[in-house]
VOGU-3710 file (C-alpha; in Angstrom, 3 decimals, decimal comma):
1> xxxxxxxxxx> 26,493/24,034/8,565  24,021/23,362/6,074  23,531/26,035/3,258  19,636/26,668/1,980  19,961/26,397/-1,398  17,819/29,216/-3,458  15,301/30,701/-1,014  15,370/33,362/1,481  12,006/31,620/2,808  13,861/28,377/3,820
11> xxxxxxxxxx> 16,554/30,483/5,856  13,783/31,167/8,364  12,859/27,278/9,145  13,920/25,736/11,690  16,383/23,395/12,018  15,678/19,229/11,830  19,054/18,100/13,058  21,495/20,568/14,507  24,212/18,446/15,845  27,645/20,117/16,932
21> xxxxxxxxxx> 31,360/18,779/17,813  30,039/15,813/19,282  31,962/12,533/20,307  29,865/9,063/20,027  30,920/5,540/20,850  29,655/2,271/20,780  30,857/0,035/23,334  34,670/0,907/23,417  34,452/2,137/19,853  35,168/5,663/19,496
31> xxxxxxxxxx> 32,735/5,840/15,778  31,703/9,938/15,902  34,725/12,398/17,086  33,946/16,334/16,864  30,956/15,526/14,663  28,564/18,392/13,592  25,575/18,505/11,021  22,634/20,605/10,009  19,698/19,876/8,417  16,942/22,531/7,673
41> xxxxxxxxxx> 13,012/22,053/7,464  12,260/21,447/4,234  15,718/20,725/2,902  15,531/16,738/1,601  18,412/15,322/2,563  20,788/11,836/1,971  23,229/10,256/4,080  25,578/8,249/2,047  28,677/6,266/2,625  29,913/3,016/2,483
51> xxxxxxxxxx> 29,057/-0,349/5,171  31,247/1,154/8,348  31,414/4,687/8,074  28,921/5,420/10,924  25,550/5,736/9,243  23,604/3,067/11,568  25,193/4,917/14,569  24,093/8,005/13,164  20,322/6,804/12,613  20,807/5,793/16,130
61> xxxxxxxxxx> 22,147/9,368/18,150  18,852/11,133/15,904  16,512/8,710/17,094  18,221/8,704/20,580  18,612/5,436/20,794  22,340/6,236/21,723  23,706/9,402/23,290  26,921/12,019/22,385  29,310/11,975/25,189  28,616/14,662/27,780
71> xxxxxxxxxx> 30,202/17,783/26,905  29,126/21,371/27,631  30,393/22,505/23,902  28,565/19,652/22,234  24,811/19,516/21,531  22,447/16,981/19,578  19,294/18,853/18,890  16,048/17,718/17,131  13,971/20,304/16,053  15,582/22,542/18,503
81> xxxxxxxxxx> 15,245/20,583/21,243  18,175/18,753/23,338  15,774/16,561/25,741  12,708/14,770/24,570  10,456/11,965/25,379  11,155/9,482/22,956  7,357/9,026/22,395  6,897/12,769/21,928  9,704/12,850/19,306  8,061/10,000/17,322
91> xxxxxxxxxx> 5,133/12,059/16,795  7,813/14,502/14,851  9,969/12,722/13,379  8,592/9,038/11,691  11,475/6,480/11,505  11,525/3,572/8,949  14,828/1,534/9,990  15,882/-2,066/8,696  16,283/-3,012/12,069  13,058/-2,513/12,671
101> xxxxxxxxxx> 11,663/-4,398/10,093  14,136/-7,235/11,324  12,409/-6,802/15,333  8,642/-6,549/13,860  6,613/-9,138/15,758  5,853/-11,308/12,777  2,200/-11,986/13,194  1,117/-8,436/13,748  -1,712/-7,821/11,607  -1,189/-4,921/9,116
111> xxxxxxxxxx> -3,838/-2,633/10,799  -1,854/-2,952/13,940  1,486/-2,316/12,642  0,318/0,829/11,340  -1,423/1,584/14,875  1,334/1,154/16,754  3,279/4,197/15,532  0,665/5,855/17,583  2,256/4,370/20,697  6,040/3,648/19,206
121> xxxxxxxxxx> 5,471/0,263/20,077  6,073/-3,404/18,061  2,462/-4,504/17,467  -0,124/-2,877/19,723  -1,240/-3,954/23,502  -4,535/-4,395/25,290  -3,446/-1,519/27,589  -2,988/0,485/24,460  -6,910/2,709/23,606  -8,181/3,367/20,046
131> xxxxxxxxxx> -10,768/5,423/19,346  -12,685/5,559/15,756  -10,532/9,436/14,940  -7,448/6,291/15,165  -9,043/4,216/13,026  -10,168/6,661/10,342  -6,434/7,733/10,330  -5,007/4,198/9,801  -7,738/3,871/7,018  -6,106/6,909/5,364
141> xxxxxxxxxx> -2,954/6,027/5,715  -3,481/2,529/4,349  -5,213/3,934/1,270  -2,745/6,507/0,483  -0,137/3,737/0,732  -1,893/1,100/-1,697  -2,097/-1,625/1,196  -5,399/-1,064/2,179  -6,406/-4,246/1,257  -3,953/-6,230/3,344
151> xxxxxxxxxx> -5,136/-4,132/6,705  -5,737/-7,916/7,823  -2,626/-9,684/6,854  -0,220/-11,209/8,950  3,396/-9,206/9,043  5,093/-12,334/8,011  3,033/-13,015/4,953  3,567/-9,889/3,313  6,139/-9,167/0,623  9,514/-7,349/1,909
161> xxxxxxxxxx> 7,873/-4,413/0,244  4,213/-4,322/1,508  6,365/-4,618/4,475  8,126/-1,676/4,315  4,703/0,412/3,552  3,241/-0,608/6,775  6,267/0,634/8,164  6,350/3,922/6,208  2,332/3,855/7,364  2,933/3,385/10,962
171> xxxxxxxxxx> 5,335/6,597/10,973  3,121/8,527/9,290  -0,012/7,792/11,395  1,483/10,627/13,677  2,067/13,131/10,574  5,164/13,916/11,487  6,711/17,202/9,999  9,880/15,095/9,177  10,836/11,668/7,775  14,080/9,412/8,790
181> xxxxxxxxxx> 14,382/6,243/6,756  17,610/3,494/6,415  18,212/2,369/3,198  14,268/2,040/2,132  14,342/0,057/-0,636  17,084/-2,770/-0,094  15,834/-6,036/-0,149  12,908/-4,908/-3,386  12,965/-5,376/-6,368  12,991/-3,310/-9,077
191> xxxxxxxxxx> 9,370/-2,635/-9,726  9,004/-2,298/-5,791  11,561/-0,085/-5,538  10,683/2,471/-8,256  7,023/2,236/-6,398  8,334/3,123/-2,629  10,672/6,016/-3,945  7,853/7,219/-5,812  5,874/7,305/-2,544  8,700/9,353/-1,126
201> xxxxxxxxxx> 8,574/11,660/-3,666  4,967/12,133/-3,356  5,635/11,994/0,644  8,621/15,271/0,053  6,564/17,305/-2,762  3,664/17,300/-0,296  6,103/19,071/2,320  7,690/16,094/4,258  11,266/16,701/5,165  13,175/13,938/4,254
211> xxxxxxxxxx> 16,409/12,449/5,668  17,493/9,687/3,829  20,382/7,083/4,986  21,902/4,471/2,389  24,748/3,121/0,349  22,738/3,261/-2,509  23,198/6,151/-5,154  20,057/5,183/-6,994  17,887/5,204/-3,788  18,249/9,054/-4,164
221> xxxxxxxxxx> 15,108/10,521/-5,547  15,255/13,980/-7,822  13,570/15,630/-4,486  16,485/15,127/-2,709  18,609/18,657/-2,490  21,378/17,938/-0,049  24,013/15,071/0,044  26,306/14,684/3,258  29,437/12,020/2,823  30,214/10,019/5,857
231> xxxxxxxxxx> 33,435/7,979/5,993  34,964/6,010/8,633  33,270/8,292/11,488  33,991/11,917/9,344  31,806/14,003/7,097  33,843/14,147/4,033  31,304/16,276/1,772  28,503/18,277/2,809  26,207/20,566/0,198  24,908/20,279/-2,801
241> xxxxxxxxxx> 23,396/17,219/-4,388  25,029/18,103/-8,120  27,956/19,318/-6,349  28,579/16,417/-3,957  27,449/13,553/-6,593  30,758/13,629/-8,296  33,193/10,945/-9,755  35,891/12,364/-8,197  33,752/12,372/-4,639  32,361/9,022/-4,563
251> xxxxxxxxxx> 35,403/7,216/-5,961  37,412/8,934/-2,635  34,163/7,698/-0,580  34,412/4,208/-1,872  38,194/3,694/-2,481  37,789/2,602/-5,901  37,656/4,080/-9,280  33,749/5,478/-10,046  32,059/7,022/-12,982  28,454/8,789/-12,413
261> xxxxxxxxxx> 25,983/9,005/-14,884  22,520/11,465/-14,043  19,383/10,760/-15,719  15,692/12,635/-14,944  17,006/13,547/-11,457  18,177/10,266/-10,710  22,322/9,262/-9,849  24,016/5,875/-10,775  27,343/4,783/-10,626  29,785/2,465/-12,623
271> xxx> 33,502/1,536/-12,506  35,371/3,760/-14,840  37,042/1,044/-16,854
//
């Protein structure tokens, strides 16, 4: 169960994720047994554990793309809510994913990627109606993002990281109260990647929950309050970002010897010899 950390105010918000005791496979793989996790509105959280521990799956069973075997004392709820259209939830909860970036039709110009979060769809369709309130929104959202200039550009001839702002811009199109994004800034380089997390921090500051899923200590952002350890299908760790973020923790996460260092709100880690 999560813990709000500080303020009485954030006790009375509703929950983001409130999944309980429940059992997920993939194909014949058993990957989530008895699994249970909160999140809170407003309480910025990361996902962290190693390639294999169940974090894709996870990203999966919120965006219910995969579903919890059917038990009467299990739940998966998003924002309180066990049964959604998928289109509704979009609207709700914006979803930046790697595989998405992977599936994005590659000649999709950058206007359209960011108008298809409207419909949850790869590119947008001549079935599919725009009006100019659409438009102005895309505009916005473009603008605030810094790609406003390459509203015309082809998918494929972006950088990986005007690429992923699209992205981030076609899940915010909706303004969605909450934020789910895999491992945003693999694949960018340095400069790029200090610029996106920046944009999340501006994105969580401005009242944005924030769920983040990586392998990446250093894609953590100071905003980020909560830290939940996932190995091999099990939360391991769940509270605290200072009191999660440990040596001790992440070299029992890893299986290998770890020293973290903190600086300005930011996490790294190094082997200890």
């Amino acid at each position: 169960m999560v813990v709000a950390y500080g303020t009485e105010s954030l006790l009375m918000k509703q929950d983001v994720v409130d999944i309980h005791n429940v059992t997920v496979y993939r194909g014949t793989t058993c990957v989530f047994r008895n699994l249970s996790l909160v999140v809170q509105e407003g309480c910025n959280t990361a996902i962290l554990g190693p390639n294999g521990s169940g974090k894709t799956t996870l990203m999966k069973l919120l965006s219910c793309e995969l579903y919890p075997v059917a038990n009467p004392e299990s739940h998966v709820k998003i924002f309180g809510k066990e049964h959604w259209n998928v289109w509704e939830l979009r609207t709700r909860l914006g979803i930046v994913s790697l595989d998405l970036q992977h599936d994005y039709l590659p000649r999709a110009k950058g206007i359209n990627v960011i108008l298809s979060g409207i419909y949850s769809s790869i590119d947008t369709w001549q079935h599919q109606e725009f009006n100019d309130v659409d438009f102005e929104k895309a505009d916005a959202v473009m603008e605030r993002l810094g790609i406003g200039a390459l509203k015309n550009r082809a998918f494929c001839t972006l950088s990986t990281g005007q690429q992923r702002r699209f992205l981030l811009g076609r899940a915010l199109i909706n303004n969605p109260e909450a934020l789910l994004l895999d491992e945003p800034t693999t694949g960018l380089d340095l400069k790029a990647s200090f610029h996106y997390t920046e944009m999340l921090r501006l994105l969580m500051r401005s009242g944005k929950t924030v769920l983040l899923v990586t392998h990446h200590l250093h894609e953590i952002p100071p905003e980020i309050e909560k830290v939940v350890l996932i190995k091999e299908g099990r939360i391991v760790s769940d509270g605290k970002k200072t009191d999660v973020l440990t040596s001790e923790s992440l070299s029992d996460l890893f299986d290998y010897q770890l020293q973290v260092v903190a600086v300005n709100g930011y996490y790294q880690v190094f082997p200890s010899k």
